[in-house]
PyMOL Python script that loads the backbone (N, CA, C, O; Angstrom):
from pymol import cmd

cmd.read_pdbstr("""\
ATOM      1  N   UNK A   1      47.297  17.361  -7.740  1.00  0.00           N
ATOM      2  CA  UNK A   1      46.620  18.606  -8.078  1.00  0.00           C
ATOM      3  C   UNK A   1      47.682  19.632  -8.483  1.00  0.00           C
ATOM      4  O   UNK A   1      48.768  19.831  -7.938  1.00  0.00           O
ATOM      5  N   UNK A   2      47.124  20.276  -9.605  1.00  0.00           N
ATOM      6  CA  UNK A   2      48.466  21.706  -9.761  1.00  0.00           C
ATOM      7  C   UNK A   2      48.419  22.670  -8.946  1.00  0.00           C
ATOM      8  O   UNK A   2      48.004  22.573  -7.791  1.00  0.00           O
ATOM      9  N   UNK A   3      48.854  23.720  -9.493  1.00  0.00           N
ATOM     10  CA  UNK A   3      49.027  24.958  -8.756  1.00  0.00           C
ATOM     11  C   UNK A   3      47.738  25.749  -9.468  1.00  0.00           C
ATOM     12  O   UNK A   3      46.933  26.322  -8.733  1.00  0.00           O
ATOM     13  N   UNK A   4      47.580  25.765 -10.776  1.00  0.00           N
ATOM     14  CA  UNK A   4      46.445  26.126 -11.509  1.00  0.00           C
ATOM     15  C   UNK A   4      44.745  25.980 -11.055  1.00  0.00           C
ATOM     16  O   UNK A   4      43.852  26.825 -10.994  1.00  0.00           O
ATOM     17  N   UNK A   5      44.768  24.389 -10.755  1.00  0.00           N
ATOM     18  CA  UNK A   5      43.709  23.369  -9.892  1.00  0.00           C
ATOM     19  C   UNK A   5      43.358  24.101  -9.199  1.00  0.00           C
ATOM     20  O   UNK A   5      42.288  24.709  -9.179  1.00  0.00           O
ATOM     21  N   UNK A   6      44.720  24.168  -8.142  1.00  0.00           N
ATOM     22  CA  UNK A   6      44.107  24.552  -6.802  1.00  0.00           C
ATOM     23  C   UNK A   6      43.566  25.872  -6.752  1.00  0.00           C
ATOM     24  O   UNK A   6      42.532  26.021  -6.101  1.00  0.00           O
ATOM     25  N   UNK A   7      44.219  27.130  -7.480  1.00  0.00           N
ATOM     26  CA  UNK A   7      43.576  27.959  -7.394  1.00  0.00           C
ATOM     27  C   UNK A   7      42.467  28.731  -7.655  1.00  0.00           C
ATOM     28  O   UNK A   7      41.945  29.705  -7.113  1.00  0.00           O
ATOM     29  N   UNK A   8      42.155  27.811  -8.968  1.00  0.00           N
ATOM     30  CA  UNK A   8      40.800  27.762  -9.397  1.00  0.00           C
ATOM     31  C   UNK A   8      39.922  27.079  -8.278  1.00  0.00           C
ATOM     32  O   UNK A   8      38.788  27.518  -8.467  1.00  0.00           O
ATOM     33  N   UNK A   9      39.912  26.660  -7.758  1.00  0.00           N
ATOM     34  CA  UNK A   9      38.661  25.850  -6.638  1.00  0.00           C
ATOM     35  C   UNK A   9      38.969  26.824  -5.840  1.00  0.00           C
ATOM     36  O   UNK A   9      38.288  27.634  -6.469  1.00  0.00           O
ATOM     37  N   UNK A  10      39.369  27.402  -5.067  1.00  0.00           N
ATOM     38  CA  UNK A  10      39.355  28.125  -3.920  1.00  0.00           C
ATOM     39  C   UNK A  10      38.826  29.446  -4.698  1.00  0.00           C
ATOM     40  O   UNK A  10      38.102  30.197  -4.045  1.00  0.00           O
ATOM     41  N   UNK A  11      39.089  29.748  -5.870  1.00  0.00           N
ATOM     42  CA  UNK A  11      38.379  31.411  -6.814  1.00  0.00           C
ATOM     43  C   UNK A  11      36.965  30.694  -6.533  1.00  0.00           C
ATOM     44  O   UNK A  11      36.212  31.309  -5.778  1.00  0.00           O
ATOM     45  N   UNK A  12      36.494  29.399  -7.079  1.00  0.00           N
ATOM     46  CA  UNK A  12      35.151  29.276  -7.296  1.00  0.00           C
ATOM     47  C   UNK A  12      34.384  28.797  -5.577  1.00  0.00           C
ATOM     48  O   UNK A  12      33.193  28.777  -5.268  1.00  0.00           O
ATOM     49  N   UNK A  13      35.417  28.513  -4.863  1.00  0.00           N
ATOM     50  CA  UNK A  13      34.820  28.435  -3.593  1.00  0.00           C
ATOM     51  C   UNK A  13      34.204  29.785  -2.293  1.00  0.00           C
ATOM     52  O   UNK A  13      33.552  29.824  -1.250  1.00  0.00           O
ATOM     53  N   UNK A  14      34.970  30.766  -3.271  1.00  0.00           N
ATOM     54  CA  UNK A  14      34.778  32.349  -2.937  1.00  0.00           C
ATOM     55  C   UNK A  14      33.867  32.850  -4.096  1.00  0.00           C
ATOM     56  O   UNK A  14      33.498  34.024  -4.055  1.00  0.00           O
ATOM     57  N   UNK A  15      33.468  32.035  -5.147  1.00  0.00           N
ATOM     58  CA  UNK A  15      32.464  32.787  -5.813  1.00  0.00           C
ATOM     59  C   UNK A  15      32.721  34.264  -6.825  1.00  0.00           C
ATOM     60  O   UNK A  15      31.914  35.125  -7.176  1.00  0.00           O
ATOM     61  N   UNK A  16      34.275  34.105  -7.111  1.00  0.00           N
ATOM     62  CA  UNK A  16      34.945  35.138  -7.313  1.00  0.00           C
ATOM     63  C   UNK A  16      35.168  34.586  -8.624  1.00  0.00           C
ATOM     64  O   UNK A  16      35.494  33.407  -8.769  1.00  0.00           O
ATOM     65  N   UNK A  17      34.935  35.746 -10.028  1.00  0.00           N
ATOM     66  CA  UNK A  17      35.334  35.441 -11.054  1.00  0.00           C
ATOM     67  C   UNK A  17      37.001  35.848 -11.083  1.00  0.00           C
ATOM     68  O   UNK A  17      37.622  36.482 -10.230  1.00  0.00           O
ATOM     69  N   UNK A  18      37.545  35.213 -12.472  1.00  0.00           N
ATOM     70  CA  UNK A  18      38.858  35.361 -12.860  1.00  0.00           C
ATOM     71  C   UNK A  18      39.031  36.632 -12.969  1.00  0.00           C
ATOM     72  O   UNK A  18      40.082  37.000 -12.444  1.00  0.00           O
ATOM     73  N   UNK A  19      38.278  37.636 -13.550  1.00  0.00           N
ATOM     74  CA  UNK A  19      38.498  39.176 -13.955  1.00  0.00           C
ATOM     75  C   UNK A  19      38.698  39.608 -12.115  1.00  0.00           C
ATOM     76  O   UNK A  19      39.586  40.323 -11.652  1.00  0.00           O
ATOM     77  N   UNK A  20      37.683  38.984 -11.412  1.00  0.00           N
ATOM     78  CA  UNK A  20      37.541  39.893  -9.882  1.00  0.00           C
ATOM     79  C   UNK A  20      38.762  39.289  -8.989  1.00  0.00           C
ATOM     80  O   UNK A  20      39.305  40.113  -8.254  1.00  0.00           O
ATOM     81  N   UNK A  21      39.354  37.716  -8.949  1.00  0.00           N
ATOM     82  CA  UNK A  21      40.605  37.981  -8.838  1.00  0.00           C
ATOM     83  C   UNK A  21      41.860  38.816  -9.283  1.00  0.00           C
ATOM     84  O   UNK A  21      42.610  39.460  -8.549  1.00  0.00           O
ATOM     85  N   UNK A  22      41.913  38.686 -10.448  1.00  0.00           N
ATOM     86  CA  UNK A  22      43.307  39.431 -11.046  1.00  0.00           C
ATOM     87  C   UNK A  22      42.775  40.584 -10.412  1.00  0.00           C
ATOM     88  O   UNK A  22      43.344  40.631  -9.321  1.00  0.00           O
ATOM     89  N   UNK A  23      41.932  41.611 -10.515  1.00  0.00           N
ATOM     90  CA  UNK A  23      41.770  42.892  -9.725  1.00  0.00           C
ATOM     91  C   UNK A  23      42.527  42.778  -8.336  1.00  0.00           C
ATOM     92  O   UNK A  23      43.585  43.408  -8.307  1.00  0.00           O
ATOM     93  N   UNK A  24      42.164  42.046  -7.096  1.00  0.00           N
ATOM     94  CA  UNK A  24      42.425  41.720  -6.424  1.00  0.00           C
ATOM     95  C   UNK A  24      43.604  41.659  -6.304  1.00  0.00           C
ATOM     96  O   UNK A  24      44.065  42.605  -5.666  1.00  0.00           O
ATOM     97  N   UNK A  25      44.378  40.873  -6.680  1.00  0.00           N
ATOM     98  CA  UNK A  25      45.500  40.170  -6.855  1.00  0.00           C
ATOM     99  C   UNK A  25      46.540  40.974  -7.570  1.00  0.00           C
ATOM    100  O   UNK A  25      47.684  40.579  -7.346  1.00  0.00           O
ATOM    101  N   UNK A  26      46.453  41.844  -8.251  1.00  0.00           N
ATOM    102  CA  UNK A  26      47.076  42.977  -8.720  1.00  0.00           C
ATOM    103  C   UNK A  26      47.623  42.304 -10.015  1.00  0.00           C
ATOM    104  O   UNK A  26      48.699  42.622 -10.520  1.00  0.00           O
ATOM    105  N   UNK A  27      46.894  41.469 -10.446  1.00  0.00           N
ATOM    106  CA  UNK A  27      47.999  40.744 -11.417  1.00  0.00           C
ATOM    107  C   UNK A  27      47.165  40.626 -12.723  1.00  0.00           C
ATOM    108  O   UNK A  27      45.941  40.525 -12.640  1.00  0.00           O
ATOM    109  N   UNK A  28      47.907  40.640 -14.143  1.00  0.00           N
ATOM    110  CA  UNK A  28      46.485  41.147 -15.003  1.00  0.00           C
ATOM    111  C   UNK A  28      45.671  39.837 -15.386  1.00  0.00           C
ATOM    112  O   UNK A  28      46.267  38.785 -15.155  1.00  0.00           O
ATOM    113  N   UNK A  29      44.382  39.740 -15.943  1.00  0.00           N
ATOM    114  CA  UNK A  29      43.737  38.986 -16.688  1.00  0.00           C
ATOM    115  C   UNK A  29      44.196  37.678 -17.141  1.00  0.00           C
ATOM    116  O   UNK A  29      44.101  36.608 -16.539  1.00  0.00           O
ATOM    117  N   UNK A  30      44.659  37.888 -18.181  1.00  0.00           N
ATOM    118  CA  UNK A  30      45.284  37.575 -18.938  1.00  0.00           C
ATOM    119  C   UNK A  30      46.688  36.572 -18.299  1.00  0.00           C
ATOM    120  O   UNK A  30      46.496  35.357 -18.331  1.00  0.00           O
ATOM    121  N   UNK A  31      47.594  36.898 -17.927  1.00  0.00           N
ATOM    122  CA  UNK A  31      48.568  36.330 -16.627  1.00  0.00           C
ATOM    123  C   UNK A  31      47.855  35.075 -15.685  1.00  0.00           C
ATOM    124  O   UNK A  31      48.189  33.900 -15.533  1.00  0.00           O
ATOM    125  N   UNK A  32      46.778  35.840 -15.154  1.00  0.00           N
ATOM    126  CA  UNK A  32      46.288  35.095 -13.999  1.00  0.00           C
ATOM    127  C   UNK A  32      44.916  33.530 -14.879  1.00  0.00           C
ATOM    128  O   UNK A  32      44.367  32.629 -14.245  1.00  0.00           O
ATOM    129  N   UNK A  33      44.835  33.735 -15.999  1.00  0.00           N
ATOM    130  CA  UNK A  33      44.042  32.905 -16.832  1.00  0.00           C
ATOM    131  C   UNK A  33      45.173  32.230 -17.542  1.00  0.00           C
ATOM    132  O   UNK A  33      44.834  31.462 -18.442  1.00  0.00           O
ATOM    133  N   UNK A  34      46.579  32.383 -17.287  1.00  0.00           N
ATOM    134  CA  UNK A  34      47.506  31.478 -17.975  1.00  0.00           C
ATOM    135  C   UNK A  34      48.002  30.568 -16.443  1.00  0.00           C
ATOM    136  O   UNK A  34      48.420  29.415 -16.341  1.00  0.00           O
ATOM    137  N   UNK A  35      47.818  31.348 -15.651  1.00  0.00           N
ATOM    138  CA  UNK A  35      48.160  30.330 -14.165  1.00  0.00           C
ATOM    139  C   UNK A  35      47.243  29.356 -14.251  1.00  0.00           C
ATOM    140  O   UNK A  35      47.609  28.184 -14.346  1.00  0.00           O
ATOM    141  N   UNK A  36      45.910  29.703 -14.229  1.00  0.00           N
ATOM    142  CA  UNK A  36      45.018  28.734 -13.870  1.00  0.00           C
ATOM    143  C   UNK A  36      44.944  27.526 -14.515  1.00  0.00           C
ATOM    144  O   UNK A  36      44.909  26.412 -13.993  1.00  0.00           O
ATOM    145  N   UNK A  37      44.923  27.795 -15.625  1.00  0.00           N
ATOM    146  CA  UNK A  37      45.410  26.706 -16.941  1.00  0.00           C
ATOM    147  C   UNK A  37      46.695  25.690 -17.075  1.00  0.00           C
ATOM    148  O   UNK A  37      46.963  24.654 -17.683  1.00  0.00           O
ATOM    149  N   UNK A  38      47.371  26.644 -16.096  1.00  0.00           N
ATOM    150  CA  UNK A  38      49.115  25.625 -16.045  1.00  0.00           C
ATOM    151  C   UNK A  38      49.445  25.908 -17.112  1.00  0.00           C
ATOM    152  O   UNK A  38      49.791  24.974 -17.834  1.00  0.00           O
ATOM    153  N   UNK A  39      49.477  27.109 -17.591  1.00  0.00           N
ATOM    154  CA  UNK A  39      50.050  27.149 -19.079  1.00  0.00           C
ATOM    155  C   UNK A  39      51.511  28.098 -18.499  1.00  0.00           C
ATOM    156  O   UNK A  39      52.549  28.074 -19.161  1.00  0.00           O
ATOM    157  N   UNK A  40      51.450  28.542 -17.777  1.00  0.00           N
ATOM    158  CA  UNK A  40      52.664  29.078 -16.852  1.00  0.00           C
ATOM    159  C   UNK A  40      53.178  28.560 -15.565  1.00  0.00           C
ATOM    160  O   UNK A  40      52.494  27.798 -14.882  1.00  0.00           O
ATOM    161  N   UNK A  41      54.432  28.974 -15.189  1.00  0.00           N
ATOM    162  CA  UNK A  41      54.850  28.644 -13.758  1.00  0.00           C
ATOM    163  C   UNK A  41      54.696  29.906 -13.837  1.00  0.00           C
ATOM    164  O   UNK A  41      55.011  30.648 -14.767  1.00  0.00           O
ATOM    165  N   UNK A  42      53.805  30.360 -12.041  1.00  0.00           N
ATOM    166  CA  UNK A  42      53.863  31.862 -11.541  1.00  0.00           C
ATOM    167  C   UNK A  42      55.434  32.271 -10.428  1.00  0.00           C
ATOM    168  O   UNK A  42      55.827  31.673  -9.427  1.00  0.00           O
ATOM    169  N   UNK A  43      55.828  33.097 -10.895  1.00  0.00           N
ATOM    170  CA  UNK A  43      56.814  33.631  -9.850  1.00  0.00           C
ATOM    171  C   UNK A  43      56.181  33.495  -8.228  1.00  0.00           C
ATOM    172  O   UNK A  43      54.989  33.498  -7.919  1.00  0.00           O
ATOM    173  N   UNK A  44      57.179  33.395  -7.457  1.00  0.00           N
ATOM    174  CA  UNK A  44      56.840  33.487  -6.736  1.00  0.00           C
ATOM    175  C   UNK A  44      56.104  34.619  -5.869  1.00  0.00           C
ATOM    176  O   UNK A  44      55.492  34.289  -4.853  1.00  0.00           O
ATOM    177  N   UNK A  45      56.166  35.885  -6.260  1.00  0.00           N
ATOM    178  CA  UNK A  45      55.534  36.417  -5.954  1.00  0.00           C
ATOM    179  C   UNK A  45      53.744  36.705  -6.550  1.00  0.00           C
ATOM    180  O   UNK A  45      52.746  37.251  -6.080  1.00  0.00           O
ATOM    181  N   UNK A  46      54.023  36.129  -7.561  1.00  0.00           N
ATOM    182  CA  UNK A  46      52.559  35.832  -8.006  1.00  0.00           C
ATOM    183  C   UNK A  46      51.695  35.035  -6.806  1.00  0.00           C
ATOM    184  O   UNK A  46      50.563  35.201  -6.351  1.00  0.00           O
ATOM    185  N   UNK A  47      52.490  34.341  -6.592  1.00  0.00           N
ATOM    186  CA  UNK A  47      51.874  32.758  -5.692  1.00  0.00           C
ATOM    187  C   UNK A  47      51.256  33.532  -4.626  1.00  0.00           C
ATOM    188  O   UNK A  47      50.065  33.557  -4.314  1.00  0.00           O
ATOM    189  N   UNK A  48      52.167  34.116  -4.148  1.00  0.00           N
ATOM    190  CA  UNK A  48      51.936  35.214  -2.561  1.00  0.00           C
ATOM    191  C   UNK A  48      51.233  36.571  -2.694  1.00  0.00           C
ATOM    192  O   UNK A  48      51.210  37.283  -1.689  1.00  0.00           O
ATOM    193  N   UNK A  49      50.531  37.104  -4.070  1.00  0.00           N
ATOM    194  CA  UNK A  49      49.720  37.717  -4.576  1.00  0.00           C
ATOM    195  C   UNK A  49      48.507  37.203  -4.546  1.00  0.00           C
ATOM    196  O   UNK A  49      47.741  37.834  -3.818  1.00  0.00           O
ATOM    197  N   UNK A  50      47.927  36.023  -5.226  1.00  0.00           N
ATOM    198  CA  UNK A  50      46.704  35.267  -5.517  1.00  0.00           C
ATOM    199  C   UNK A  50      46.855  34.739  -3.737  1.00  0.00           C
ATOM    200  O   UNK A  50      45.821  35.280  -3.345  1.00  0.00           O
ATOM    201  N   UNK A  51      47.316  34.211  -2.740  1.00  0.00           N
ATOM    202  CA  UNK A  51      47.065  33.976  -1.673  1.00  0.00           C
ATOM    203  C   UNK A  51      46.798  34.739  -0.958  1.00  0.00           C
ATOM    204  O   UNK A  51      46.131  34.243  -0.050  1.00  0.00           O
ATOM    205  N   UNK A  52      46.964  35.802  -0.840  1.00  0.00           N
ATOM    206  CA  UNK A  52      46.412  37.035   0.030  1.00  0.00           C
ATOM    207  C   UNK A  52      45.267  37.660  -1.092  1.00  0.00           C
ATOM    208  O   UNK A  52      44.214  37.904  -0.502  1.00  0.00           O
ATOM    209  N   UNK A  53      45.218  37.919  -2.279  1.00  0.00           N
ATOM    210  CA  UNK A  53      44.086  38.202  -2.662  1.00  0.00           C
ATOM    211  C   UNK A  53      42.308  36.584  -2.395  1.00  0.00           C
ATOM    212  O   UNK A  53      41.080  36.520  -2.321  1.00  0.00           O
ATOM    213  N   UNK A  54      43.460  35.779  -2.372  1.00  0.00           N
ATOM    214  CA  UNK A  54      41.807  34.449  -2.132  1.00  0.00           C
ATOM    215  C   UNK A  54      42.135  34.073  -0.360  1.00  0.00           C
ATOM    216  O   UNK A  54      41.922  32.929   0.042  1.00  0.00           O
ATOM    217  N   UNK A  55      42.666  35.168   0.605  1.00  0.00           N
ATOM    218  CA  UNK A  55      42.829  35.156   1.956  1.00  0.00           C
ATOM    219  C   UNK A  55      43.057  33.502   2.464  1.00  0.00           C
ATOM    220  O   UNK A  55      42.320  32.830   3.186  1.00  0.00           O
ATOM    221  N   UNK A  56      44.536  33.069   1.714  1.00  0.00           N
ATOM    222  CA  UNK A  56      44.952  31.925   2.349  1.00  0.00           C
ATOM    223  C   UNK A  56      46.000  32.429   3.002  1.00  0.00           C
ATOM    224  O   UNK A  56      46.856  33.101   2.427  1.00  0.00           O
ATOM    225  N   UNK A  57      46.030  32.146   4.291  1.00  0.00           N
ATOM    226  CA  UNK A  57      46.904  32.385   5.623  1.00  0.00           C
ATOM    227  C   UNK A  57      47.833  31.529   5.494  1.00  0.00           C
ATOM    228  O   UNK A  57      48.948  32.037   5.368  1.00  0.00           O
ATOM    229  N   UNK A  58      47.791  30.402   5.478  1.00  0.00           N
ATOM    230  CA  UNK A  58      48.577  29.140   5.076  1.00  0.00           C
ATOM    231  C   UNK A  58      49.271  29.130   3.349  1.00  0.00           C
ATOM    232  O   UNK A  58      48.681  28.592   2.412  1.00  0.00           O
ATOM    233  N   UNK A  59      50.379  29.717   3.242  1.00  0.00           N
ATOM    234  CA  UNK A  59      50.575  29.165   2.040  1.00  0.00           C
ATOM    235  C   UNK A  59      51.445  28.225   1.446  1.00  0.00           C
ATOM    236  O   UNK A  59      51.594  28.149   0.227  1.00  0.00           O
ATOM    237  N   UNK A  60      51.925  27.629   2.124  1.00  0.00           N
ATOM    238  CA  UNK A  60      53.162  26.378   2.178  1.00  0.00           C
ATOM    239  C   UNK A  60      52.023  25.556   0.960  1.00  0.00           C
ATOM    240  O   UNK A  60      52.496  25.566  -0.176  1.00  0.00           O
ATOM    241  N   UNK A  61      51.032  25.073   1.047  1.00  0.00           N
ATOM    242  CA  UNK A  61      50.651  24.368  -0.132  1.00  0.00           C
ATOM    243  C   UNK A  61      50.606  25.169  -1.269  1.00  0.00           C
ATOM    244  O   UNK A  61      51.304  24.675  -2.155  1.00  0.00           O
ATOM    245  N   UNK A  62      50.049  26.238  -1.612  1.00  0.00           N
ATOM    246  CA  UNK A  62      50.903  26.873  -2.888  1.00  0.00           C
ATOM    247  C   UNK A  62      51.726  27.196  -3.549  1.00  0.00           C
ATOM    248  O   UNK A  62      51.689  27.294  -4.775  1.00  0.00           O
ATOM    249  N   UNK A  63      52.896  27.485  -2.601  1.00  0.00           N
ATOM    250  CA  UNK A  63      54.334  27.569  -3.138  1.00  0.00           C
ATOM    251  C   UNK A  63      54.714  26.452  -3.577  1.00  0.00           C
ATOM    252  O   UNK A  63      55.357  26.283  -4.613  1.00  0.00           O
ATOM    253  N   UNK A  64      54.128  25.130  -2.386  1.00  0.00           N
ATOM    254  CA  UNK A  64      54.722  23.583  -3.274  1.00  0.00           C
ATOM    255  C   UNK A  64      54.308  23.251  -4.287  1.00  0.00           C
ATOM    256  O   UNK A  64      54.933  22.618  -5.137  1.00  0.00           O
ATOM    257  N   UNK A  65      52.658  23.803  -4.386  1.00  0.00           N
ATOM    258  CA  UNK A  65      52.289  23.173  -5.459  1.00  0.00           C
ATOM    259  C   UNK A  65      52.628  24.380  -7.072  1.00  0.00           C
ATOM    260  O   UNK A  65      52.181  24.220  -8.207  1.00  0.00           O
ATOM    261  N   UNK A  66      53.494  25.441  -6.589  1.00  0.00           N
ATOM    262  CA  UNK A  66      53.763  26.090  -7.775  1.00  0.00           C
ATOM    263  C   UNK A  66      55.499  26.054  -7.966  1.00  0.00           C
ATOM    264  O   UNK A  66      56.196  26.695  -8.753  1.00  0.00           O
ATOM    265  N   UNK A  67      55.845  25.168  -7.050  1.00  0.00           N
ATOM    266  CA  UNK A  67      56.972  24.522  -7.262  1.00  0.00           C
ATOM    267  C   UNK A  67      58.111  25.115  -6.397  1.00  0.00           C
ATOM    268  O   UNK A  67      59.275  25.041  -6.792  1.00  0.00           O
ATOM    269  N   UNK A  68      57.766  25.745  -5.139  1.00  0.00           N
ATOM    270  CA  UNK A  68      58.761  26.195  -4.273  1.00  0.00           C
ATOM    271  C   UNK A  68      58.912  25.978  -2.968  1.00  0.00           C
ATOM    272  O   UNK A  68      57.811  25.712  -2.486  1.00  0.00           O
ATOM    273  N   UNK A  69      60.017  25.962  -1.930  1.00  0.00           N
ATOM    274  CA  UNK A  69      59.909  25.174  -0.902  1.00  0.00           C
ATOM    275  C   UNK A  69      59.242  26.832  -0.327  1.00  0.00           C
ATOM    276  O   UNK A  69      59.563  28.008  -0.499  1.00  0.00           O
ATOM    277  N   UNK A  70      58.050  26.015   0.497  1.00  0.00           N
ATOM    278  CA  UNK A  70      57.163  27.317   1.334  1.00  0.00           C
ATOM    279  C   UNK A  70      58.161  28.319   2.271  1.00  0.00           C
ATOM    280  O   UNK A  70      58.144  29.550   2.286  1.00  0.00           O
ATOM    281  N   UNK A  71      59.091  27.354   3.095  1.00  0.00           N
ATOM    282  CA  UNK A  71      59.729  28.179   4.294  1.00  0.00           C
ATOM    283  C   UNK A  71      60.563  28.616   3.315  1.00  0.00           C
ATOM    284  O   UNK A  71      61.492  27.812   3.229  1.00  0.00           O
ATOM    285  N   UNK A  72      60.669  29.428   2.602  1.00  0.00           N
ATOM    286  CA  UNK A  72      61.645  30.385   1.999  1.00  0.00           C
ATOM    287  C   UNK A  72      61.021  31.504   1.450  1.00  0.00           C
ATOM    288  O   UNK A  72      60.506  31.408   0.336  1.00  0.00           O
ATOM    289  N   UNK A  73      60.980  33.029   2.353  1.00  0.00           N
ATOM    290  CA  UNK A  73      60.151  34.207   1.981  1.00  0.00           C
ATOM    291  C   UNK A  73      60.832  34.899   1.248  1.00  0.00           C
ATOM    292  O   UNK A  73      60.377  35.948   0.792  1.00  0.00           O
TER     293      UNK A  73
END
""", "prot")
cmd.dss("prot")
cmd.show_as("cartoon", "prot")
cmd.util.cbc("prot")
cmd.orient("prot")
């Protein structure tokens, strides 16, 4: 699964469109519709943006799956 994948299922498992994340998430439109797609690698602080905006407590699987070792803040 990507990093894109995953975050799309957890947006649609919250019922949350792409426009009402990026709000959320502080991150624009546009940006956050190139993550989802895998048409980008997100910085890491993107990663730790979209996880507290889709309230994942756990984020060691996002950082891996956006290509970073989790225990490193």
């Amino acid at each position: 699964m990507t990093f894109g994948t995953r975050i799309k299922q957890l947006r649609q498992q919250q019922e949350l469109t792409l426009r009402k994340l990026s709000e959320k998430s502080g991150i624009s439109y546009s940006l956050s519709h190139a993550i989802e797609k895998d048409e980008l690698i997100p910085t890491r602080e993107a990663v730790l943006s979209l996880a507290r905006a889709l309230q994942q407590d756990h984020t060691e699987e996002l950082l891996r799956l956006a290509g970073y070792e989790a225990g490193l803040n």
